[in-house]
C-alpha positions in Angstrom: 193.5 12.9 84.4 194.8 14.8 87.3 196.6 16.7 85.2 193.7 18.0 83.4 192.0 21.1 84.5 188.5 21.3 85.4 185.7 23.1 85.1 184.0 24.3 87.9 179.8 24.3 88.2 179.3 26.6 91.7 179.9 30.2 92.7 183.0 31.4 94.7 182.4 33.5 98.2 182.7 37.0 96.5 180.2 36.4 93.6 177.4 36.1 96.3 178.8 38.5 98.8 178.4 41.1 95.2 175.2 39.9 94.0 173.6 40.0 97.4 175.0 43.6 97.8 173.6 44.8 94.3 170.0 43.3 95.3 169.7 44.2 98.6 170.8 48.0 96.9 168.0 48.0 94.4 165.7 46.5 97.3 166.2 49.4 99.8 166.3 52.1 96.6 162.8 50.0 95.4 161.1 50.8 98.9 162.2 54.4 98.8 160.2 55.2 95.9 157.3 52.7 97.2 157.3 54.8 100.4 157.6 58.1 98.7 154.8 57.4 96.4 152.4 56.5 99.0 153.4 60.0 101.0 152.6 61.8 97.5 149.0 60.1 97.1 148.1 60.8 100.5 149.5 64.6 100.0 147.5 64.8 97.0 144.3 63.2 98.7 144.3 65.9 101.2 144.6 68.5 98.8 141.7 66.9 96.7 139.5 66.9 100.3 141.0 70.7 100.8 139.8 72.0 97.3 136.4 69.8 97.4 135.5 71.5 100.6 136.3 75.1 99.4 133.8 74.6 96.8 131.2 73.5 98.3 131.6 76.3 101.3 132.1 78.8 98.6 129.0 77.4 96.7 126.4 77.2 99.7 127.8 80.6 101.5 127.1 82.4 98.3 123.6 80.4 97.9 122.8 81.6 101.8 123.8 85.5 101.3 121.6 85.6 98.2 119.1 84.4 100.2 119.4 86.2 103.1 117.3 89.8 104.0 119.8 90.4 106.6 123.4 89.8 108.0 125.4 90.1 111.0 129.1 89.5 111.8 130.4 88.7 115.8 134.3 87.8 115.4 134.3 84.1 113.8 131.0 83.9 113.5 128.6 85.4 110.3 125.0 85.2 110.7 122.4 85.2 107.9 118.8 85.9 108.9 115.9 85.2 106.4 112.4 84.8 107.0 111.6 81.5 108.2 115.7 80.4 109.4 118.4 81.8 110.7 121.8 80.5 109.2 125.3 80.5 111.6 128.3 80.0 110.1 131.6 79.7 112.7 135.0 79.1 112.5 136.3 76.4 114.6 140.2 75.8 114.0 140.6 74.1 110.6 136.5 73.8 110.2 134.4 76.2 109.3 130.6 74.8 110.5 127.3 75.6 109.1 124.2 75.3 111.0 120.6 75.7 110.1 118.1 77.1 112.7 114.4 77.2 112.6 113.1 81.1 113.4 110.5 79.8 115.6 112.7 77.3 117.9 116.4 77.5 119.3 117.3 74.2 118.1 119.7 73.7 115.4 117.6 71.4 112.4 120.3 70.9 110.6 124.5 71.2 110.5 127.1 71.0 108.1 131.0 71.2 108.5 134.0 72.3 105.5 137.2 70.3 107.0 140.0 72.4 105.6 143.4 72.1 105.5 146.2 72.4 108.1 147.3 75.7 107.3 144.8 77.9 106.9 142.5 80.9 108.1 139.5 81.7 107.4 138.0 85.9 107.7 134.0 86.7 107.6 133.5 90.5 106.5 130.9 92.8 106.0 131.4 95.3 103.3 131.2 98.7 103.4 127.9 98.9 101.7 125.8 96.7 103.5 124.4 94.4 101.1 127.8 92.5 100.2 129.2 89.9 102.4 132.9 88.2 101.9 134.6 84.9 102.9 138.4 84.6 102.5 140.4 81.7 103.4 144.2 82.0 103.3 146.9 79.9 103.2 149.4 80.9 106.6 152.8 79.6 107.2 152.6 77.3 111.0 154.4 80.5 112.5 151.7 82.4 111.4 149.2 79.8 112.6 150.9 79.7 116.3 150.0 83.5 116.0 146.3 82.9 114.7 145.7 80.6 117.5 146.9 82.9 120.3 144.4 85.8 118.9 148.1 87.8 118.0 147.4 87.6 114.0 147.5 90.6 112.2 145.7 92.0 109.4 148.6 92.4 107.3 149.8 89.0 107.8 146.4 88.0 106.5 146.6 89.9 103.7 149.8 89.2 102.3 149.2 85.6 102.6 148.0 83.6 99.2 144.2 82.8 99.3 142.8 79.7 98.3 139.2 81.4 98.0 137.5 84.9 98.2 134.2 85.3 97.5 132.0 88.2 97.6 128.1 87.7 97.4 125.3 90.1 97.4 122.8 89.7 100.4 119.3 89.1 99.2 120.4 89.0 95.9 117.6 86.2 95.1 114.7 87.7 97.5 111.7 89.9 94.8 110.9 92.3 97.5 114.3 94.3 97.1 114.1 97.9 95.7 116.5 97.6 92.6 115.8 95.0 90.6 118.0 91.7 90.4 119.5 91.6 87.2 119.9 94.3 84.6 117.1 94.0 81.9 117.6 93.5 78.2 115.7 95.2 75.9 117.6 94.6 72.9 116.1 91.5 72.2 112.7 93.3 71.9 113.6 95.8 70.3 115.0 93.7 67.1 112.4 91.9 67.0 109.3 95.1 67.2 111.9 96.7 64.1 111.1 93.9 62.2 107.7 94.1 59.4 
């Protein structure tokens, strides 16, 4: 019986030492990609939050210009006067902030803000004719930023930047007491149809 060889039920020392070496491999590589994939959703999140925002600033700026009988521009501030309310909108860092005044009192009755992202700027103009108004928000590089911040931006550097939005609305577009009328008329409808016997 002693002569007889064996077989053996257990592991030696380097089987383990290689088998906890391959898990403890796939492990780390495992969290990697957990890690990474959380950093992606929240990247994409933000982006979701940035574009949200832009649209509904683009939607209610071009709502309060066609509205408006008259607008003014101070720096990063745009001001929309109608009849009854006075509409501020001003650039605060990343936010642009819309607030809702009351003609007849100074306080504010209601405000709204448009969190954008990181890296952006945002430019109120007045056309040259005096009954367009234009928002343009730009995506800047964080040199660029470091320059916006410090009031050293140029308009070049602004214009050669990608925009995320540019919208250009017509002031009182909406209002009936404007000379020319609102939208084109048709006429060809009624005109087919007095041809006709």
């Amino acid at each position: 019986m002693n002569g007889t060889p064996q077989h053996r039920t257990g592991s030696s020392l380097i089987e383990i030492i290689v088998l906890l070496s391959v898990s403890s491999t796939l492990f780390v590589i495992a969290i990697g990609w957990i890690h990474q994939s959380f950093r992606l959703a929240s990247i994409m999140r933000d982006h979701e939050r940035h574009h949200q925002s832009l649209l509904r600033l683009s939607r209610q700026f071009r709502d309060d210009a066609h509205l408006a009988t008259q607008v003014t521009s101070e720096g990063d501030t745009m001001i929309f006067q109608a009849d009854e309310f006075e509409i501020q909108y001003r650039r605060d860092g990343n936010t642009v902030r819309r607030s809702l005044r009351n003609s007849s009192d100074d306080a504010a009755s209601g405000e709204e803000s448009y969190q954008l992202s990181e890296h952006t700027a945002v430019r109120f103009d007045i056309d040259e004719t005096p009954d367009w108004v234009a928002l343009t928000v730009h995506r800047v590089d964080p040199a660029s930023r470091s320059n916006a911040e410090s009031g050293e931006e140029t308009e070049t550097e602004i214009d050669d930047s990608p925009r995320d939005v540019a919208i250009r609305a017509a002031v009182g577009r909406w209002r009936g007491d404007r000379d020319e009328p609102l939208a084109p008329e048709s006429t060809d409808s009624l005109e087919s149809e007095e041809a006709q016997p």
